[in-house]
N, C-alpha and C positions, 0 to 999 in steps of 0.2 A: 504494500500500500504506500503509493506517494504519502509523502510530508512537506509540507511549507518548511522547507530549508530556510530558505532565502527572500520567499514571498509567500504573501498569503494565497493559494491555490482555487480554485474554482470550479463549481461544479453544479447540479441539481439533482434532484429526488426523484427522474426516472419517466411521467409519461409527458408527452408535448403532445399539440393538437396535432390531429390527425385530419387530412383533407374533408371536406367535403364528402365527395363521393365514398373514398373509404369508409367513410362514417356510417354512410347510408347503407351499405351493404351490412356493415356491421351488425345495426342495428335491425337490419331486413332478418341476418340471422338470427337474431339473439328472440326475435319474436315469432323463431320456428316458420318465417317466411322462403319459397325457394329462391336460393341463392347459390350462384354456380362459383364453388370453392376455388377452380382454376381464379377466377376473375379474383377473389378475394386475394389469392396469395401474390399474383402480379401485383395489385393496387397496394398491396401492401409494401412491397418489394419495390414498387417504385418510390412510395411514401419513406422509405429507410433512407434508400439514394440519395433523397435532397434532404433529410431530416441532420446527417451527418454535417456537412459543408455548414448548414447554418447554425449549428452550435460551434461551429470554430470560429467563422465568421462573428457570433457574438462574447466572443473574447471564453469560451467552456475549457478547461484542460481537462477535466476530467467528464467524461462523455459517455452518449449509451445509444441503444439503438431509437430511442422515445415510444418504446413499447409499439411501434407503428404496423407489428408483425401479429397483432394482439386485440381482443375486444376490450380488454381491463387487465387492470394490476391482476386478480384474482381468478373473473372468471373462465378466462381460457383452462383452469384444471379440469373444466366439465370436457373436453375433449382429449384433455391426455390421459382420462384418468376412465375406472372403470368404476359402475356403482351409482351415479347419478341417473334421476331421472324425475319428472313433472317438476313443481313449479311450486314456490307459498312466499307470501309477503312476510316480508320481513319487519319485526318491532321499532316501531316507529323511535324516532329520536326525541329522548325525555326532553331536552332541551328547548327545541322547535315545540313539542306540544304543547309549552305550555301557554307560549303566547297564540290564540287563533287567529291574530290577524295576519301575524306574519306568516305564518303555515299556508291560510289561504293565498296571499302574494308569491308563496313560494311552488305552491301546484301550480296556479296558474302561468308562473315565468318557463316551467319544463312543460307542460302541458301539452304543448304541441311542437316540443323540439324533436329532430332526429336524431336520437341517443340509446343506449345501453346503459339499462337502469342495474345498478348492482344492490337492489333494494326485492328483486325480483330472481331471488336466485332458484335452482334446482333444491331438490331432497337427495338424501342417500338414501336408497333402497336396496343396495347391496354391496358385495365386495370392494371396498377400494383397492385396485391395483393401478398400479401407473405404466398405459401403455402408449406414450406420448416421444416415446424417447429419440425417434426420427423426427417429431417434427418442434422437440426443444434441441437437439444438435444443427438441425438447420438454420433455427435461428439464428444460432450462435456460427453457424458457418458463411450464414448471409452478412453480418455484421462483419466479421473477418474479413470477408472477400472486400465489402465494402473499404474496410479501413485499408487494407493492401494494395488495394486499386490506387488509392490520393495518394500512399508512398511512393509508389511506382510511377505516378504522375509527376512527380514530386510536390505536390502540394503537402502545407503542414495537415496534422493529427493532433490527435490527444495526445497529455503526457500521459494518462492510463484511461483503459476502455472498464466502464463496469453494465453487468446486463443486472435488471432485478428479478427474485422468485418471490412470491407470497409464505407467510408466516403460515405453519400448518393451523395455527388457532384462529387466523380471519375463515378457512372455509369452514373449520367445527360451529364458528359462530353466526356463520352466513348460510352456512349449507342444512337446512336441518336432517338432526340424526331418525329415522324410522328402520333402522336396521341393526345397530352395533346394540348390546346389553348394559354397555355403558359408556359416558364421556371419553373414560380414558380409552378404552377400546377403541374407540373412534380417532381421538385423537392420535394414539400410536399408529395404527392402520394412513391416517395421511401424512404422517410425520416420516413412516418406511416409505410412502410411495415420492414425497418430494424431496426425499433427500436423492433420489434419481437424478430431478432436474437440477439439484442446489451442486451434485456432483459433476452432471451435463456442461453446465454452466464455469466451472474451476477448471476444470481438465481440459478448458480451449483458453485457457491463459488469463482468461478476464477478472476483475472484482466482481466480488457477488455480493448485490444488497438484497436483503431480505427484507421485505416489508410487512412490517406487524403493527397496521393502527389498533387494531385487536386489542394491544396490550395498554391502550389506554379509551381508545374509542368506547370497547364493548362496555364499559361502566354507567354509561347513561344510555345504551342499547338494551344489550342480552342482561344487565347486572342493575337493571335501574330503580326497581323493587327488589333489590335485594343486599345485602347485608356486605358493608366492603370489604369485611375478612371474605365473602364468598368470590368477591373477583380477585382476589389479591392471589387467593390460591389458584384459581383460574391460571393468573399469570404465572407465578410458578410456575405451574405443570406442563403448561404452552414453554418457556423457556429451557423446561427439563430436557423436553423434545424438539426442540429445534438444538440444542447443546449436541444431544444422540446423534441427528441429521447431518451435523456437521463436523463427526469423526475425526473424517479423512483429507479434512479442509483446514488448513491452516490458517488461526484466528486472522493473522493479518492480510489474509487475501477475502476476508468481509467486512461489512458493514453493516449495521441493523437503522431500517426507519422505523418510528412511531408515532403517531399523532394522532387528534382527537379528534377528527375527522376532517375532510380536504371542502367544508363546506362555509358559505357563510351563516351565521347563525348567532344564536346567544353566546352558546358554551357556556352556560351558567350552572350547568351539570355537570362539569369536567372533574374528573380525578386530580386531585394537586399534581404534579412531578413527583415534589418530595414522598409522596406514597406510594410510586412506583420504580423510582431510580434503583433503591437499593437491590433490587429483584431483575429487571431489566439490566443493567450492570454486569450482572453472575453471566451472561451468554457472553460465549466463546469468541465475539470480535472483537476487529480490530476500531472502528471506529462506531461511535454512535449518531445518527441523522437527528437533530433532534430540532421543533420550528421557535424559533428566538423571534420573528416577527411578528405571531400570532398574537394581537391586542388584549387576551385573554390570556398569555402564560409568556410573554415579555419579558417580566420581573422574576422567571422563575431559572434564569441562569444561575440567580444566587444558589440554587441548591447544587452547582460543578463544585464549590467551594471546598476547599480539605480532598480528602482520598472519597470523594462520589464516587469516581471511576477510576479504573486501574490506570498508571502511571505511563501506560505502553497505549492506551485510548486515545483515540484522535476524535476531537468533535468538529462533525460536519453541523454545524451553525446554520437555523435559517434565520435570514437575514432579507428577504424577501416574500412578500405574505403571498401565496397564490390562491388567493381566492377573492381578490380586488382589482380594477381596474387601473388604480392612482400604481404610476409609475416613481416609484420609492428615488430620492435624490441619493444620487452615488455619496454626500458627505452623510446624510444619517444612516447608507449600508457600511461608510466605513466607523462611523461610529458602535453600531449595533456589532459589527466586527471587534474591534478593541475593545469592548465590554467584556466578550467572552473570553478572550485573548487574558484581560489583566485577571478575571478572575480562577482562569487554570492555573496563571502565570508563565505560562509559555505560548507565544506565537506560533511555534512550531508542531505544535498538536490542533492547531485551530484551522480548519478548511471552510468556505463559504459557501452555501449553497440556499437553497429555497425551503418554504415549508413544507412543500408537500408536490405532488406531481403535476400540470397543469391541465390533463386530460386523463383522470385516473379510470372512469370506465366512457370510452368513444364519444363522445358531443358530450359529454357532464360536463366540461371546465367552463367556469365565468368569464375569464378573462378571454378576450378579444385575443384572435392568432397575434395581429400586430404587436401588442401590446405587451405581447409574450416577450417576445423579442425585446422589444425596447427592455424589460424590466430587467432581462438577461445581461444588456449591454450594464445598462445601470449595476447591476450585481459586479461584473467584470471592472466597472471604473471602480465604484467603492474597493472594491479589493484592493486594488491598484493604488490608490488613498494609505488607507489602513497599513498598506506594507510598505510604503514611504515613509510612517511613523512606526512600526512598529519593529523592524529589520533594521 
């Protein structure tokens, strides 16, 4: 895993908007409509092609594919994996319920988008096996050819390429169980089938971020009547098992995200940090993704303070809110950067990056493509700031 040697490095949390069209078929499929898969994997594959160049073009060094090969962070396991099948909504967000006006301002704003609702996911009805494994090596072998093509061209790259997997506790808490005998049954069962992809993903050279809003999201989701020692062990157990998954992977070729969901909202129902750090910590990476510009958990860097995390942990900082249109001024990303920075006390474990993904399941992101971009530049200048004082 890169380290800010010498400057502060750059990076984001993993989906970017996906074209138009893309989208459209996406979501054609995701609502069981005919959709001819050739077409999907070219538009996607074309979508990779230009997704690359313009995260270098916006100042990225650390890069990925923007999941553009993908309907979501999550739920493409319903295709690599065995065991899924029909449909149930998903537990409404304690947060959002409680005000109903902004609830209904918020059905209304998606209403009629062309999107992949990850609010609508599949059931397990049977075996989870993971038989995806040609087409998470492709992924990862389309990213490759991609990235070797611009060398060969000689155009620049990343200083590191990272692809992301989902955490096995977003699909136990997304997916519901009508088949295993119990939680942890369930939970082992996707934990053996994606430590496939998490191993897929290492063994063609890349960082692997794991994304687990789970470990903080599902508290006002799946845990919002219920008792916070009942999520806290949650997370444990989810951590046990992603630790398992990641054997034969050496900590400092991951990274772990978590956030408390990639939405706008109250968040008045959020889990502190401070109640989940100590737990989230014990996994086996190298860095933690963790959102520092979220208006709601801003002030909660205090809790990096002292030994939070291990002294070999790099925090990926967001320093960019992805769920807002207001293009953040590069002097308060490099402020929001040297906060973090003075509270580890080293520069050199502090990396910049974003809140959260900017298109985590296909049409969901608020923010405007352009605008994406801009925020990304704005990220690259504050860095560029922040390591002028910092270095």
């Amino acid at each position: 895993m890169q380290r800010s040697n010498d400057r502060i490095l750059v990076t984001h949390t993993g989906s970017l908007p996906r074209p138009p069209a893309l989208t459209k078929l996406y979501a054609m499929h995701s609502r069981g409509e005919p959709v001819d898969s050739a077409e999907i994997a070219r538009a996607g594959y074309a979508a990779l092609q230009e997704i690359v160049p313009k995260q270098i073009e916006a100042g990225i060094d650390i890069g990925n594919n923007g999941e553009q090969q993908r309907e979501g962070f999550f739920l493409h396991v319903r295709h690599r994996m065995t065991g899924f099948g029909g449909a149930w909504k998903r537990w409404p967000r304690a947060d959002v319920e409680g005000y109903p006006v902004f609830k209904r301002a918020l059905e209304q704003q998606f209403a009629s988008r062309e999107m992949v609702s990850n609010f609508a996911p599949p059931k397990v009805i049977g075996d989870i096996k993971y038989v995806g494994l040609a087409e998470a090596s492709r992924e990862c072998t389309d990213f490759r050819g991609v990235l070797e093509g611009r060398k060969r061209a000689g155009a620049n790259g990343f200083t590191e390429a990272f692809l992301t997997a989902p955490s096995p506790g977003i699909v136990v808490a997304a997916i519901r169980n009508e088949y295993y005998d119990t939680e942890d049954a369930y939970l082992a069962a996707v934990g053996r089938a994606l430590q496939v992809e998490y191993e897929a993903i290492a063994s063609q050279g890349f960082l692997l971020q794991l994304d687990c809003p789970d470990l903080a999201l599902e508290h006002h989701i799946s845990f919002q009547d219920r008792p916070i020692g009942d999520f806290l062990d949650f997370v444990e157990r989810v951590v046990a098992t992603i630790n398992d998954a990641l054997r034969n992977i050496p900590r400092e070729n991951v990274r772990m995200h978590v956030c408390w969901g990639n939405y706008e909202g109250p968040h008045d129902r959020d889990v502190a940090l401070e109640k989940i750090l100590p737990l989230i910590a014990r996994m086996n990476v190298g860095a933690l993704v963790l959102p520092f510009a979220n208006p709601r958990h801003a002030h909660e860097v205090r809790c990096l303070r002292g030994k939070a995390i291990a002294d070999d942990q790099v925090v990926v900082a967001g320093v960019i809110d992805s769920t807002t249109n207001f293009v953040e001024h590069p002097e308060v990303v490099a402020e929001r950067i040297e906060r973090v920075a003075k509270t580890l006390g080293d520069p050199t474990r502090v990396t910049a990056g974003t809140d959260c993904g900017f298109d985590t399941a296909a049409g969901a992101g608020r923010v405007a493509e352009d605008i994406v971009w801009a925020k990304l530049r704005a990220l690259s200048e504050g860095a560029r700031i922040a390591s002028d004082r910092l270095f």
